[in-house]
C-alpha positions as a printed Julia matrix, in Angstrom:
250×3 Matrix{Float64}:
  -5.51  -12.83  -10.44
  -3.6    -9.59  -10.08
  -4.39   -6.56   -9.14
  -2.77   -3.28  -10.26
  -0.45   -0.89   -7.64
  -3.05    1.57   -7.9
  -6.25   -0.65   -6.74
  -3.43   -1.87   -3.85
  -2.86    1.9    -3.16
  -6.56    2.44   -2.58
  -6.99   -0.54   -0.09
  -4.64    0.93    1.81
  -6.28    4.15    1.71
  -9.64    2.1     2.67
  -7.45    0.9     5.18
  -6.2     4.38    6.63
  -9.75    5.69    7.31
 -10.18    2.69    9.14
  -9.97    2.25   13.01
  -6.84    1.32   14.6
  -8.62   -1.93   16.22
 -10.61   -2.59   12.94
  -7.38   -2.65   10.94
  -5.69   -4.75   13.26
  -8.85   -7.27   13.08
  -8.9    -7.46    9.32
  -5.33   -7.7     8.52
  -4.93  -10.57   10.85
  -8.06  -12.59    9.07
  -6.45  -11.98    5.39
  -2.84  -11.71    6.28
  -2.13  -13.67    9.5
   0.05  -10.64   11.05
  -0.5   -10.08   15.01
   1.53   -7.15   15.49
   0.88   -4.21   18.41
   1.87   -1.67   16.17
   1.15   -2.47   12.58
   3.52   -1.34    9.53
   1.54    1.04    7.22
  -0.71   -0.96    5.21
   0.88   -0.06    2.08
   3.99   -2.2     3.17
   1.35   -4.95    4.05
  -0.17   -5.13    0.84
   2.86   -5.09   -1.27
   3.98   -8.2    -0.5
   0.77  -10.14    0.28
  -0.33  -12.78   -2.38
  -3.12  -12.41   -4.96
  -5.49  -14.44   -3.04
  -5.41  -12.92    0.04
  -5.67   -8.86   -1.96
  -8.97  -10.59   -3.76
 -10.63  -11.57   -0.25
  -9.91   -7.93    0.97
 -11.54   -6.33   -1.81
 -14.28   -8.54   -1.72
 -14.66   -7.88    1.75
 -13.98   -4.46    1.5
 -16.02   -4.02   -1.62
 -19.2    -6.0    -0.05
 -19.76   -6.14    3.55
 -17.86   -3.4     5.14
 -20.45   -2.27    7.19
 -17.87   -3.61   10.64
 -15.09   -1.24    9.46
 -17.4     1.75    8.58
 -19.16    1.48   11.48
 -15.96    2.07   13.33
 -14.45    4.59   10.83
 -13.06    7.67   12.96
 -14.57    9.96    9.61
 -17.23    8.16    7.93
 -17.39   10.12    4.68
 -13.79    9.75    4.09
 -14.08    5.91    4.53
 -16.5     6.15    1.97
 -15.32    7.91   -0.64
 -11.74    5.78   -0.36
 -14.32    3.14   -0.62
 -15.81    4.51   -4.1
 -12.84    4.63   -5.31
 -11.68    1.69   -4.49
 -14.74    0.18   -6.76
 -13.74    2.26   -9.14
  -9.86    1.21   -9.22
 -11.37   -2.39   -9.33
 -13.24   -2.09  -12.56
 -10.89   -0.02  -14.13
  -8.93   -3.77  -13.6
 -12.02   -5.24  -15.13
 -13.7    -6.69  -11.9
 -16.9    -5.62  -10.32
 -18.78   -7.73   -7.45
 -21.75   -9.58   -7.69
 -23.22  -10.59   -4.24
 -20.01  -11.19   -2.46
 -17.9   -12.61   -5.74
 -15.59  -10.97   -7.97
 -17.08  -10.85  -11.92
 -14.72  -10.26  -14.6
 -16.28   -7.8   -16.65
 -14.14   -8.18  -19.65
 -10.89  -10.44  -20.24
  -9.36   -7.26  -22.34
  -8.65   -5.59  -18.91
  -6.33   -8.33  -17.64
  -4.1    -7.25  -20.27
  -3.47   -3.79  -18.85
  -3.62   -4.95  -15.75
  -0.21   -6.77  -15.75
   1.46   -4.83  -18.35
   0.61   -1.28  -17.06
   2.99   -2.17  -14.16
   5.52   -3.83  -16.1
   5.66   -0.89  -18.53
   6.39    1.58  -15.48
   8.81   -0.63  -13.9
  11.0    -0.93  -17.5
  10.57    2.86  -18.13
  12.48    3.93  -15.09
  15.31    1.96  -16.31
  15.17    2.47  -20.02
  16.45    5.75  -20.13
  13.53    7.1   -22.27
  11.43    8.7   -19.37
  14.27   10.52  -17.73
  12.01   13.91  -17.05
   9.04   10.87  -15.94
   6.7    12.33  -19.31
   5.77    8.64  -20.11
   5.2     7.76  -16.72
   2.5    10.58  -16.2
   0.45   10.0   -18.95
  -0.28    6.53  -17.83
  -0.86    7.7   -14.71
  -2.88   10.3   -16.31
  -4.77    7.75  -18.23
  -5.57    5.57  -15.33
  -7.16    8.77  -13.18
  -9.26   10.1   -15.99
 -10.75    6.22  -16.33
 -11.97    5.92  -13.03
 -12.6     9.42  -12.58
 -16.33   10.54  -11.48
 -17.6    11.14  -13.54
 -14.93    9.63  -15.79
 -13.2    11.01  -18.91
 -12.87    8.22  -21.35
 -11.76   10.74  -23.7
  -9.2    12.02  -22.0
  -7.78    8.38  -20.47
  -7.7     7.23  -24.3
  -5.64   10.36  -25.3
  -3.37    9.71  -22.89
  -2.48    6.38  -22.81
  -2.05    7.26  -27.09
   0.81   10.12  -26.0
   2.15    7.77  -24.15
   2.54    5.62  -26.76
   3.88    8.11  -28.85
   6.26   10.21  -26.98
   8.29    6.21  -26.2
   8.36    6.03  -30.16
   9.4     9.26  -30.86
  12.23    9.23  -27.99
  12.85    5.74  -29.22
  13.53    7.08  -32.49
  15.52   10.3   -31.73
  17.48    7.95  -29.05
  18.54    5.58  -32.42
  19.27    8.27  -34.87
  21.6     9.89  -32.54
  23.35    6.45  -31.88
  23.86    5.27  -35.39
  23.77    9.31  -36.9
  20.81    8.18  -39.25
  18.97   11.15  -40.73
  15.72   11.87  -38.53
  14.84   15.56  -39.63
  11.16   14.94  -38.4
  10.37   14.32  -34.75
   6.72   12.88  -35.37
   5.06    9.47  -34.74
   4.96    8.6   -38.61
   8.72    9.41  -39.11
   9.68    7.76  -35.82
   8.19    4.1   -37.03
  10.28    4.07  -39.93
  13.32    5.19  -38.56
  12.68    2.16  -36.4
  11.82   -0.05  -39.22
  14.54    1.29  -41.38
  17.07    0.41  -38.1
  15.21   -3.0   -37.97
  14.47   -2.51  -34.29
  10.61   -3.3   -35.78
   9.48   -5.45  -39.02
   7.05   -3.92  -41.39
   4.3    -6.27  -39.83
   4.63   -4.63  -36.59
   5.01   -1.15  -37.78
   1.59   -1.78  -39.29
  -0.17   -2.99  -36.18
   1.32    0.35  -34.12
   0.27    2.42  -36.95
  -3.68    1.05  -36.76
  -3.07    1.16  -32.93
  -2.11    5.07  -33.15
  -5.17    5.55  -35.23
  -7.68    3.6   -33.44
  -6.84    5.48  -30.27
  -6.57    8.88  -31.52
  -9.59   11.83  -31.97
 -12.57   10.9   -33.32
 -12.28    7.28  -33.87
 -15.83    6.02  -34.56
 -17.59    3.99  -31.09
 -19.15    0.79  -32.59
 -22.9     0.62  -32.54
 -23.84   -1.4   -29.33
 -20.41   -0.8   -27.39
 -20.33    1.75  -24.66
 -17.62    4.7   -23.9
 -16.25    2.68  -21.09
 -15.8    -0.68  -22.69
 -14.2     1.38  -25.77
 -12.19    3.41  -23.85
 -11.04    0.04  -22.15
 -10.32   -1.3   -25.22
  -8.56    1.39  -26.87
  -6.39    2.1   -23.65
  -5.1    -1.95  -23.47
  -4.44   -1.79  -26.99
  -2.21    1.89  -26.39
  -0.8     0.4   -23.3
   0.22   -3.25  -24.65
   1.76   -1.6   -27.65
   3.73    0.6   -25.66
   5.15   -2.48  -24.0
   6.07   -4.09  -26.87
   7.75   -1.59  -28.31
   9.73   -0.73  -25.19
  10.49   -4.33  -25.38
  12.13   -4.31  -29.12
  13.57   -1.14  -28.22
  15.46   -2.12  -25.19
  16.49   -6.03  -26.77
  20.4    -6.76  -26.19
């Protein structure tokens, strides 16, 4: 199981409106570390294992009641808290009693590949001015938002899609000097299919992806906002990897 940076972010957060001694205490039950003067807990968490980050947040997420009782500003423990249940289903996890419960296997998708995609953007050279980047970022706020904006976080995650075609595109026609008089998500996927960067197949499944995540795209009877906002942001998102992928092949 693996957790995104930003639900690792928010533990450490958790952690920060915790007591000195209660930090100490509960980083040496899931990590081992005996240290006088801890690192900051971001450091921690990067590098601990996906076990250990699951026992925190279930401990964290279900019987905190030792580190809020020692919290130097209880409120502010709280609300990191909150969020950090929030962060957690936006991953697809929720607790039941004092277990993690997957709440749909769609999210593990994002989970993963959300990261990945940032990582590859920074050295792709299509997110120089960081545009991608902050719609996913974006996307990811407005989701676990309260009260959230599904609307908004499916929006986003859909420019982000776009703007890596369209730079895609632009980035190839200036290459090769192909003809690309039309900066626009429909002329972008065949420049790429005309280039061969994509096959016909796959320009089809971006193209239904683009429409299924843009304005007004119908909710199915008996599916909520949330789960169809989680749907239509892991299909944006995995696309967007994919695409970087074919973009950026040797």
């Amino acid at each position: 199981m693996e957790f995104s940076h930003q639900t690792r972010g928010t533990i450490a957060q958790v952690l920060a409106a915790s007591s000195d001694d209660g930090v100490r205490t509960f980083i040496y039950k899931h990590l081992g570390v005996i240290e006088s003067k801890l690192p900051p807990p971001r450091a921690l968490l990067k590098e601990a294992d996906a076990d250990a980050i699951r026992a925190m947040v279930v401990e964290l997420l279900a019987v905190n009641k030792v580190l809020r009782a020692t919290a130097p500003v209880k409120y502010v423990f709280e609300q990191a808290v909150g969020e950090l249940q929030r962060w957690v289903l936006h991953d697809g996890w929720i607790i039941e009693g004092a277990a993690l419960v997957r709440v749909t296997p769609l999210a593990e998708e994002v989970t993963g590949i959300r990261d990945k995609l940032a990582e590859d953007l920074a050295t792709s050279g299509l997110d120089h001015d960081g545009a991608i980047r902050a719609s996913l970022d974006s996307s990811s706020r407005d989701f676990v938002a309260e009260p959230p904006d599904f609307n908004g976080s499916i929006t986003k995650a859909r420019i982000a899609l776009e703007t890596l075609a369209r730079r895609a595109a632009a980035q190839l026609a200036a290459a090769k000097g192909a003809p690309y008089p039309q900066d626009s998500w429909g002329r972008a996927l065949a420049l790429l299919k005309a280039q061969a960067v994509i096959e016909q197949p796959e320009e089809e499944i971006l193209a239904r992806v683009y429409t299924f995540a843009s304005p007004g795209a119908h909710v199915p009877k008996g599916v909520t906002e949330e789960e169809w906002a989680r749907l239509a942001r892991t299909f944006s998102v995995s696309s967007a990897y994919f695409l970087l992928r074919k973009v950026t092949a040797p």
